[in-house]
C-alpha positions as CSV (number, residue, x, y, z in Angstrom):
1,X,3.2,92.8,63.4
2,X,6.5,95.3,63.2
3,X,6.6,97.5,65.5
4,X,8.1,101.0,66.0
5,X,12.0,101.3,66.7
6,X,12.9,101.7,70.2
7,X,16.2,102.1,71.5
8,X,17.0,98.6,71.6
9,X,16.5,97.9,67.7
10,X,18.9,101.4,67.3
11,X,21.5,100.1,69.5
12,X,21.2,96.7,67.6
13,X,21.9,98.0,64.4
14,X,24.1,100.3,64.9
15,X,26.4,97.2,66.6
16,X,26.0,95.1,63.8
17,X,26.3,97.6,61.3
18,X,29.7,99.1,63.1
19,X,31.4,95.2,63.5
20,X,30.0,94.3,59.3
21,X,31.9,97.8,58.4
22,X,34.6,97.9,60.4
23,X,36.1,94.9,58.4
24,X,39.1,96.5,57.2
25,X,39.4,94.3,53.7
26,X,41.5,96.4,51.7
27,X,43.8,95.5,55.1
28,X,43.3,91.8,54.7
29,X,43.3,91.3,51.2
30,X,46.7,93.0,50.7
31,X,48.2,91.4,53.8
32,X,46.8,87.8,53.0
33,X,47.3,88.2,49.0
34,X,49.6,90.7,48.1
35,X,52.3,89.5,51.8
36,X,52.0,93.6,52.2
37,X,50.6,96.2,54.6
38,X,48.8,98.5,52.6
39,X,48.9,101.0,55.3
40,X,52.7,101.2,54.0
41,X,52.3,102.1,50.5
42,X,50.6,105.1,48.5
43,X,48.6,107.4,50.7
44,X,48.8,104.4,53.4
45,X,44.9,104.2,53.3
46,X,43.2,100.9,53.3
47,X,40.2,101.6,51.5
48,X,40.1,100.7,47.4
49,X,41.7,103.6,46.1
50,X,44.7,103.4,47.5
51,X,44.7,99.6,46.8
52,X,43.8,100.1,42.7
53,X,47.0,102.5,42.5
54,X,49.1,100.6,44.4
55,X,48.4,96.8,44.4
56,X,46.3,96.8,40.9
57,X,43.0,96.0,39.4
58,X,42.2,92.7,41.0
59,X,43.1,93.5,44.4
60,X,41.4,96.7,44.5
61,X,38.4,95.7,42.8
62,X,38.1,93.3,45.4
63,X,38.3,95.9,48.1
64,X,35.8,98.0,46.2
65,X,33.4,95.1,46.0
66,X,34.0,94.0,49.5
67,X,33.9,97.3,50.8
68,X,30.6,98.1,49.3
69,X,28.6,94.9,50.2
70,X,29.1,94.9,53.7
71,X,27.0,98.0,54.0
72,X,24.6,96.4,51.9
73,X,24.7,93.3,53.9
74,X,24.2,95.5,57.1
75,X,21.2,97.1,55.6
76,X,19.6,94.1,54.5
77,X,19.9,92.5,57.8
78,X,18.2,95.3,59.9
79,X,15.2,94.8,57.1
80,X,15.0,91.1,57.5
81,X,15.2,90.9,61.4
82,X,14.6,94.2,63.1
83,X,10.6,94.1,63.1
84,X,10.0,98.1,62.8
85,X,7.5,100.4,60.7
86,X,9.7,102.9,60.3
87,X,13.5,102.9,58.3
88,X,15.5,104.1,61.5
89,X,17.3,100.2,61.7
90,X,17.9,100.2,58.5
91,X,19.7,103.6,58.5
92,X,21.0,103.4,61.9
93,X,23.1,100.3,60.4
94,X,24.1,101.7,57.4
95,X,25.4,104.3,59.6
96,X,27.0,101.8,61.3
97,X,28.6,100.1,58.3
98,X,30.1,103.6,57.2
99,X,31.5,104.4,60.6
100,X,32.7,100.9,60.8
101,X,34.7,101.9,57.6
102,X,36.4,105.1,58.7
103,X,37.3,104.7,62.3
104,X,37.8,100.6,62.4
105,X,38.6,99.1,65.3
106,X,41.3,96.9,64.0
107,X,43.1,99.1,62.7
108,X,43.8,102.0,65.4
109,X,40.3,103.5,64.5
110,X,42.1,104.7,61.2
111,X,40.1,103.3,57.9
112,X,38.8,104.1,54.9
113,X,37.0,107.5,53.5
114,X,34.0,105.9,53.3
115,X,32.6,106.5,49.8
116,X,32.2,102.7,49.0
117,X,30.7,101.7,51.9
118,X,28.5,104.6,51.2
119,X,27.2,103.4,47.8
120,X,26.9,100.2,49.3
121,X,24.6,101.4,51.9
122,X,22.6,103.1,49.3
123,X,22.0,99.9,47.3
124,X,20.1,98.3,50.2
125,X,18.1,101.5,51.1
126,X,17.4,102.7,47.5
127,X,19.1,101.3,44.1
128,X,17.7,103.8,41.7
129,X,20.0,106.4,43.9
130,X,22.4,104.1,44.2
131,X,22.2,103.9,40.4
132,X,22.4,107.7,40.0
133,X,25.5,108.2,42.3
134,X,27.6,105.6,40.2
135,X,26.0,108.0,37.3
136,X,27.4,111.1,38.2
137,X,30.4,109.3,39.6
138,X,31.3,108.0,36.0
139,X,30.5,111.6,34.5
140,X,32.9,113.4,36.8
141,X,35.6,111.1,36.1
142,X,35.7,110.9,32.6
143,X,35.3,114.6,32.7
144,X,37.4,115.7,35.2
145,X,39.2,112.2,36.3
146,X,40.0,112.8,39.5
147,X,38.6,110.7,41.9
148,X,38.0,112.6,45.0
149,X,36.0,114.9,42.9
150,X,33.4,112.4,41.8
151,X,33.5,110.7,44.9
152,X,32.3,114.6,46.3
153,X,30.2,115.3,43.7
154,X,28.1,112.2,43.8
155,X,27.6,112.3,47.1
156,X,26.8,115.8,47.4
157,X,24.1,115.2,44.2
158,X,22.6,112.2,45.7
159,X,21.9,114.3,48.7
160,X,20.1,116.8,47.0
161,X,18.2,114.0,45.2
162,X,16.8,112.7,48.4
163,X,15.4,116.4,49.3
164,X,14.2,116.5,46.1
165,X,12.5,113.2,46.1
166,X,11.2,114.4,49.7
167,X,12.6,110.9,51.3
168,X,13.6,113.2,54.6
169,X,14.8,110.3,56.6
170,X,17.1,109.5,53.5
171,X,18.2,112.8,53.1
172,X,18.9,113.7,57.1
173,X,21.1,110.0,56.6
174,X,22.8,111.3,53.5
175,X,23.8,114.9,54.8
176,X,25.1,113.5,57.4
177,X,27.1,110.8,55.8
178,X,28.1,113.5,52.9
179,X,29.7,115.7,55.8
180,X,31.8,113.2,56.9
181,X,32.9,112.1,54.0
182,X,33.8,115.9,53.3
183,X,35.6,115.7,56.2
184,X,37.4,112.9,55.8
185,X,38.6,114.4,52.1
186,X,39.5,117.6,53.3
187,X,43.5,116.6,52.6
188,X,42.3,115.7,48.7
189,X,39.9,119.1,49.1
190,X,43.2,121.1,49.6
191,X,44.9,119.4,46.7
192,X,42.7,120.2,44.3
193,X,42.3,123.6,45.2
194,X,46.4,123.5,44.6
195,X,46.0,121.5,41.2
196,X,48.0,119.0,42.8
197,X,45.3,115.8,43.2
198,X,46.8,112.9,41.2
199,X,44.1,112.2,38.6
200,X,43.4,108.8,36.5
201,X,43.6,107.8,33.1
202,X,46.6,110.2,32.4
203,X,47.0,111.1,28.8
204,X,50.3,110.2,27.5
205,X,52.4,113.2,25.8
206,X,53.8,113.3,22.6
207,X,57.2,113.1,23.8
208,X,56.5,109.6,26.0
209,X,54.5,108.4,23.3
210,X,57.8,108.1,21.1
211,X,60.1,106.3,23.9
């Protein structure tokens, strides 16, 4: 019969979750694939963004996907073998996963921002908000398209979602996760406040559309 987390089960998952996120795969699959560092190109950042604008669509959607399951993967593992009646392994490794992510070990403690691993973390604890971040992720970029924004604004929604919803122990996990994430954005934060963040999908003037 599951029992109720102790410290153990939170030390546990917070171990796995940590090792499963800090796999720096935007690192490996440009080093093993691409013969590059991506820690030397663009904003030097290995998570998928940086890898879309500077390696391409197949190598960064392979980071994206890579980077987003092993939250997932972390979460469902606490489920299937932490015996516990409460969520606390569950979100204690997804925790893990995220932090994995930003401060990996491989890589000087310097990762990813985190957003990924984030929606991959809410797939495993709750796919309909999982669902409604990629929602408001895809309005605020083909709105706005930039994409720190929507990577802010969905997480910040989501959040409020959670209270709404009155899943507390999702909401405490998601504030938490949001600030950092904030954090971690704060150089993008001051671009757009400047009007200098580089945005997607760039419409193409008149006078480049005749070269």
């Amino acid at each position: 019969m599951p029992e109720p987390a102790d410290i153990s089960h939170i030390i546990l998952s917070l171990t796995f979750g940590y090792a499963l996120g800090s796999l720096p795969f935007g690192w490996l699959i440009t080093k093993f694939i691409m013969r590059k560092d991506i820690r030397d190109s663009g904003s030097g950042n290995p998570g998928a963004t940086n890898v879309f604008r500077t390696e391409g669509k197949i190598p960064g959607a392979l980071t994206l996907l890579c980077d987003t399951l092993k939250a997932t993967v972390a979460v469902f593992i606490a489920y299937l073998f932490i015996p516990a009646t409460s969520e606390l392994p569950a979100l204690i490794a997804a925790s893990g996963a995220i932090l994995g992510h930003i401060f990996p070990i491989w890589l000087k403690f310097k990762g990813g921002k985190g957003v990924a691993t984030f929606l991959g973390a809410l797939l495993g604890l709750s796919w309909p908000a999982a669902t409604f971040f990629i929602i408001i992720w895809v309005h605020c970029i083909f709105f706005v398209r930039i994409s720190s924004f929507s990577s802010l604004t969905a997480t910040l929604v989501t959040t409020v979602l959670f209270y709404g919803m009155g899943r507390i122990d999702y909401a405490i996990f998601s504030t938490l996760i949001t600030i950092l994430i904030w954090i971690m954005h704060h150089q993008n934060i001051r671009n757009m406040i400047e009007d200098k963040e580089t945005r997607i999908f760039r419409k193409i003037s008149k006078t480049e559309n005749r070269k």
